[in-house]
N, C-alpha and C positions, 0 to 999 in steps of 0.2 A: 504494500500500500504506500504510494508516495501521496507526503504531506503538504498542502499548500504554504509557502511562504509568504509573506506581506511585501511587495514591490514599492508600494507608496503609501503614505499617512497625507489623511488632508486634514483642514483644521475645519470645523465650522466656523463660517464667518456671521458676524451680528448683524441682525436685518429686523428690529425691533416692529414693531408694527402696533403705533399709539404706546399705550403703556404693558402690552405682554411682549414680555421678554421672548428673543426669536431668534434662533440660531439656524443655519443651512450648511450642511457638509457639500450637498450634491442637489441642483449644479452649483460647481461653484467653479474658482481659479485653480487649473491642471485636473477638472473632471466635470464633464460635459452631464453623462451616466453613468451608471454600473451596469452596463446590458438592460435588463428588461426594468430595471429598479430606476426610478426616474428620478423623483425627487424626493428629500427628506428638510421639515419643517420640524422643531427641535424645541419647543415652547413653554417657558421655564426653563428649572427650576424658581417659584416663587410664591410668594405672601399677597393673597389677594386680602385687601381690606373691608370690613363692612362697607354696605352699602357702594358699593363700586358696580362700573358698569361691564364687568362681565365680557367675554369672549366677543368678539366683533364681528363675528364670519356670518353675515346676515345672509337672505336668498342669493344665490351666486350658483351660474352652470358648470356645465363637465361636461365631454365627447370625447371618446375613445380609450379610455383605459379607466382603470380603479383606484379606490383610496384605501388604505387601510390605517385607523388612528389608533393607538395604545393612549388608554388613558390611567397613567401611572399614579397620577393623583389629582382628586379634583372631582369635575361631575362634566358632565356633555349632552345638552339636550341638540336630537336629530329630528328632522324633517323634511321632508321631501315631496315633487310633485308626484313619484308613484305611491303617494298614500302612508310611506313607512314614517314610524314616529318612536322614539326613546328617549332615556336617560341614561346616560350611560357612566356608572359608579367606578373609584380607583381601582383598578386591574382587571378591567374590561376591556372588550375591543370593540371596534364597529369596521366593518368593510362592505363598500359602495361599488359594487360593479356600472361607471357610467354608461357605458356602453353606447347606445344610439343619439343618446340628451338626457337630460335630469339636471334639476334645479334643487338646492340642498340649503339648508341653515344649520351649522353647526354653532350655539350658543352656549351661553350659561343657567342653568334652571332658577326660577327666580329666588329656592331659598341659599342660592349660594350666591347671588349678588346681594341678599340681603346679611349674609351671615360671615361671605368670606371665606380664605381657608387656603390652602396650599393649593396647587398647579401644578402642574406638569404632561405633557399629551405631545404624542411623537406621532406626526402624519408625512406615509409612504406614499407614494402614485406608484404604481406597477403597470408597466405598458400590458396592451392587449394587440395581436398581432390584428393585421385588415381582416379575415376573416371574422375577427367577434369582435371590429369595432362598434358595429351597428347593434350589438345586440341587446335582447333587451335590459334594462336597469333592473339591478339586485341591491337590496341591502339585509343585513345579519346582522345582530346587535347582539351580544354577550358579555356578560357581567361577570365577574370573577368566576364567581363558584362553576361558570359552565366553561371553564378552558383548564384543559388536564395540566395539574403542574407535578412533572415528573421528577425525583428527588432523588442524589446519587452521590456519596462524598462529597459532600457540602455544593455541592450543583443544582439548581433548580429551571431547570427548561417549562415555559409557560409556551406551551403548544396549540398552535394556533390553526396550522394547516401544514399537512403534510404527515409522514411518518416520521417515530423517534423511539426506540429501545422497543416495540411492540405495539407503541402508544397511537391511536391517531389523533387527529385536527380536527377539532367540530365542524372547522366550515371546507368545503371541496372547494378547491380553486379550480377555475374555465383554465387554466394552463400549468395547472400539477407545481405550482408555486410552495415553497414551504416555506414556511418563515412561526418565528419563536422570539421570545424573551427571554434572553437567559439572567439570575443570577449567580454569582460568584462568592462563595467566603473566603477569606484569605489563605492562602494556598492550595488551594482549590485547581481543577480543569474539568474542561468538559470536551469530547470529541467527537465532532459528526464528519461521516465518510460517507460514500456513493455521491463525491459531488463532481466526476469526470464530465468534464464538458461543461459545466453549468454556470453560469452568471452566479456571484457570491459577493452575496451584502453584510458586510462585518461593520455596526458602527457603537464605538463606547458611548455611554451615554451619561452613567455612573463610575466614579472609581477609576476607571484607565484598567484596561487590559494588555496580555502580552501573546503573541505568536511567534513560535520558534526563537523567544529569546527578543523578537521584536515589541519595543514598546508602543502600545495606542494608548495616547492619552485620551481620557475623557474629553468630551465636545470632538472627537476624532475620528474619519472614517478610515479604514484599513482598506488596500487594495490587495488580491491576492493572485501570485500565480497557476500557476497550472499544476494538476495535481487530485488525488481522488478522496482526502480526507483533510482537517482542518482540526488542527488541538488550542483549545482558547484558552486561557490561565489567566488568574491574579494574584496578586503579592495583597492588597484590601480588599474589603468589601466594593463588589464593582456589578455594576448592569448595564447589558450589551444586547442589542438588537439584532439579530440573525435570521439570513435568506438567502435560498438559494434559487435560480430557474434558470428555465432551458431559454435559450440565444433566442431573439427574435432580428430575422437576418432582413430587415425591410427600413426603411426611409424612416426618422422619425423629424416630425414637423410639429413645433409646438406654437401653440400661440395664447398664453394669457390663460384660459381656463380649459383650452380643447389640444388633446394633442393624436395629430392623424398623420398621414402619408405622404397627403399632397398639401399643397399652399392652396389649392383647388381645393380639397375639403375643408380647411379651414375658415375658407369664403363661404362656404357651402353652412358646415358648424355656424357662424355668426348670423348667415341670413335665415336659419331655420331657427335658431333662437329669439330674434327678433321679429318671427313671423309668430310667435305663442308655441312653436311645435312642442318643447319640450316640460310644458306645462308650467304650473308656479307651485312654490310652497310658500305656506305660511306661518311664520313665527307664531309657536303657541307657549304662554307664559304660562309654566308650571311649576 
């Protein structure tokens, strides 16, 4: 079995937005992507105040790929124009298949702008190749208790999609996507293998982690090479976000909230959004 090593570390850079703290490893300066892993928004860690206004991501579209948000701490109320609606509590997940359109509100429930409280929430985009850009909108909302958290010499994999020791993923990804949370106790590893060929997303999040001796500091993404398995470690207490998937070998064309093929569908993505195609959602205060 050869081991993946780490080629490059990126930093996240700070891209505050109002007053939540907002970090981005990817895209950012020397990484465009990770293959099929697009972008990661990093938000927190922090101290919300009473009476504060809460998360800012009002009705806003999507086309062509998915989101999947970890909410590490804090609360997340969801809405959507295909009817789907939550809360979603610390060690929960939510992921949003956009697929064809969909319009979404990711906010704060109202007894947490009224009470405050810590934050933290890491949101992925995961491309979708052309064949299931159009397809229909999915969303899944899970709350702690329904994501297998698998516990091994001081390792804890919060298993999200995919296979893990026997374990499965509550939710089936449209492209056999795996992705987890890991924690870490001080000297500690953890090691997942069968990832020959596959797009591999390593980002610290907590703590700072090490591969093969290589340090990732926390806010830090790891770039890895080639190789069929990957050993993660930490010297502290550390939490690190882990995925892997198959290549999507096609054009990728972003624009703002749609990301397709052509420049041509993104013309396409704007004038159908502003035709009503993709419905509305609406902010409901709970």
């Amino acid at each position: 079995m050869t081991s993946r090593s780490v080629t490059a570390v990126h930093a996240a850079y700070r891209d505050d937005i109002g007053d939540l703290v907002t970090r981005r490893p990817v895209p950012g300066p020397g990484v465009e992507n990770v293959g099929a892993f697009l972008f990661l928004n990093h938000h927190g860690p922090q101290i919300y105040t009473p009476d504060n206004r809460g998360l800012p991501f009002g009705p806003h579209p999507h086309r062509g790929f998915e989101t999947v948000t970890f909410i590490l701490e804090g609360e997340l109320a969801h809405t959507d124009s295909a009817g789907h609606e939550s809360i979603i509590r610390a060690g929960g997940v939510q992921w949003m298949t956009a697929g064809r359109g969909i319009v979404h509100a990711e906010v704060s429930p109202a007894g947490f702008k009224r009470d405050g409280g810590p934050l933290e929430i890491l949101q992925l985009w995961l491309n979708l190749p052309a064949r299931l850009k159009m397809t229909a909108p999915r969303y899944v909302g899970l709350q702690a208790d329904g994501i297998p958290a698998i516990t091994a010499e001081g390792a804890t994999v919060h298993l999200i999609s995919g296979e893990f020791q026997g374990h499965s993923g509550p939710i089936e990804s449209l492209t056999s996507v795996f992705l987890c949370w890991v924690e870490l106790q001080p000297g500690t590893a953890v090691t997942f293998d069968g990832l020959n060929g596959r797009d591999i997303f390593l980002y610290a999040a907590r703590g700072g982690v090490a591969v093969e001796d290589r340090q990732v500091p926390h806010f830090h993404l790891a770039q890895l090479g080639a190789g069929d398995s990957v050993t993660v470690s930490a010297s502290k207490p550390a939490l690190f976000l882990f995925g892997h998937a198959d290549p999507i070998d096609e054009p990728i064309v972003a624009h703002g909230p749609f990301v397709m093929n052509s420049v041509e569908e993104i013309r396409t993505a704007f004038a159908d959004y502003q035709a009503g195609k993709f419905g509305v959602a609406e902010i409901v205060e709970r």
